[in-house]
N, C-alpha and C positions, 0 to 999 in steps of 0.2 A: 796539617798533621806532620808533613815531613819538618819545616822549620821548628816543630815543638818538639818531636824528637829530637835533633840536637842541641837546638838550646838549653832543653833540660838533662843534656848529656849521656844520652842512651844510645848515641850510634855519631856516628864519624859521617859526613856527607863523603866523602869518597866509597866509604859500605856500602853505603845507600846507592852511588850511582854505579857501583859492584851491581850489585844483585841485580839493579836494572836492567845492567846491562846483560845478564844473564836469562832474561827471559825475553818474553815476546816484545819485538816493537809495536806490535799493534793496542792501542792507548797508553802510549807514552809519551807522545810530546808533551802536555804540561807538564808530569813530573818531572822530564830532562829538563824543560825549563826552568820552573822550581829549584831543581836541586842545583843548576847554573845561579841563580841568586844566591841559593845558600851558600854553595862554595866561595862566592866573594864577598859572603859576610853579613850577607841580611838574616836578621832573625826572626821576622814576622812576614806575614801578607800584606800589609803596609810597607814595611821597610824593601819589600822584594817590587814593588811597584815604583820607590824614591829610587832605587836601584838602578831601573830601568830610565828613568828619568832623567837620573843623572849622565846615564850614558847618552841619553836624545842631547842632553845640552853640550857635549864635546868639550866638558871643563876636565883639566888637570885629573889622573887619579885620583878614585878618595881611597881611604881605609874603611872596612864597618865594625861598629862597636870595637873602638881599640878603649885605650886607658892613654888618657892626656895627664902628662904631669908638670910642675911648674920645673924653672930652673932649677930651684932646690929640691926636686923630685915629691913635691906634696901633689897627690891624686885632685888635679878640679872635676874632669868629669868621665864619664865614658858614653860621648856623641854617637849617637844613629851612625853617621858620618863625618868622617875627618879627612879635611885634604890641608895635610899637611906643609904643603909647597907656601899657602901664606895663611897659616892657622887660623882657618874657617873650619866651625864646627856645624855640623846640622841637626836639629832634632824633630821627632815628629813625634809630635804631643798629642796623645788624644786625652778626649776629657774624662774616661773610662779609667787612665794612672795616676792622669797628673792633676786631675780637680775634687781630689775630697782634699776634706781638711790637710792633712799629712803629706799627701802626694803636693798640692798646691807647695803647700809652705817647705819640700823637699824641691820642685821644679826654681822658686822663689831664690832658693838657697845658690844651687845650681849655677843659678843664669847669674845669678853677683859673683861666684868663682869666674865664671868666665872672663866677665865683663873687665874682673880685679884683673886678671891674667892678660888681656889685651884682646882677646880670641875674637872673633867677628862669630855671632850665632843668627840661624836662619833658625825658626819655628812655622814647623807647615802641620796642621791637621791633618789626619789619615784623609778624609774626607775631600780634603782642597787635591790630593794627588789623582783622585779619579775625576773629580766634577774641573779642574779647571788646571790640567797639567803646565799650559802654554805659562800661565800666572805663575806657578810654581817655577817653573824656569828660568822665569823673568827675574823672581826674585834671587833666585840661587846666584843668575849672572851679575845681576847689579853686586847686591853684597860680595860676590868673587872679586869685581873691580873695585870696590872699597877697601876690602882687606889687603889688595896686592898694591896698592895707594900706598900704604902705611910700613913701617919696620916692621918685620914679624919679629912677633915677642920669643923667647926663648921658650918655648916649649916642646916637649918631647913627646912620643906616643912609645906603649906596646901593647 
């Protein structure tokens, strides 16, 4: 509820952790923790879980949901996660957005900007971040040492 409030633009996660902090501590640790994801950018219960993920595996800052743009500033994507340092994008695909007809052939679309663009992209199911984190890890680092392999391409984020 908290990540749907602001995503859909009804309240400022700094409000949110106002008020909390105005009332009782007693049943507020998840929210605090909650609204600690929110504030560095996750916008789902998935994305607040890769979140925390990302911080188990000790890689480089990411950014969440920014806007990637090409050299020529044409929009490729706006990644779950973005670590900028050797443009590694991350997404976390569930099959709920990205598997009807539309979503498919929008994710389809996507993943060829990227690809065009240089970007290295991880795809993890919401699902794979609770049932086999260590895997998800695994794979974030591998593709981090691929991407920092290569020139990172000119791309920008905000």
């Amino acid at each position: 509820m908290l990540a749907e409030t602001v995503q859909r633009g009804f309240c400022q996660p700094d409000a949110l952790s106002n008020e909390l902090a105005l009332g009782s501590d007693r049943g507020s640790a998840l929210p605090r923790r909650i609204l600690a994801e929110i504030s560095g950018g996750a916008r789902s219960a998935a994305e607040g879980t890769a979140w925390r993920l990302w911080k188990r595996a000790r890689l480089p800052q990411c950014e969440w949901n920014v806007e990637i743009l090409s050299a020529d500033g044409r929009r490729i994507a706006r990644p779950d996660a973005w670590c900028d340092e050797v443009a590694l994008a991350w997404e976390i695909d569930s099959k709920e957005f990205h598997f009807t007809a539309d979503g498919y052939a929008a994710t389809l679309s996507r993943n060829n900007r990227y690809a065009a663009a240089g970007v290295v992209l991880v795809q993890t199911l919401p699902s794979l971040l609770r049932s086999d984190p260590a895997r998800v890890i695994r794979e974030l680092k591998a593709a981090y040492a691929v991407a920092s392999m290569r020139p990172r391409p000119a791309i920008t984020f905000r």
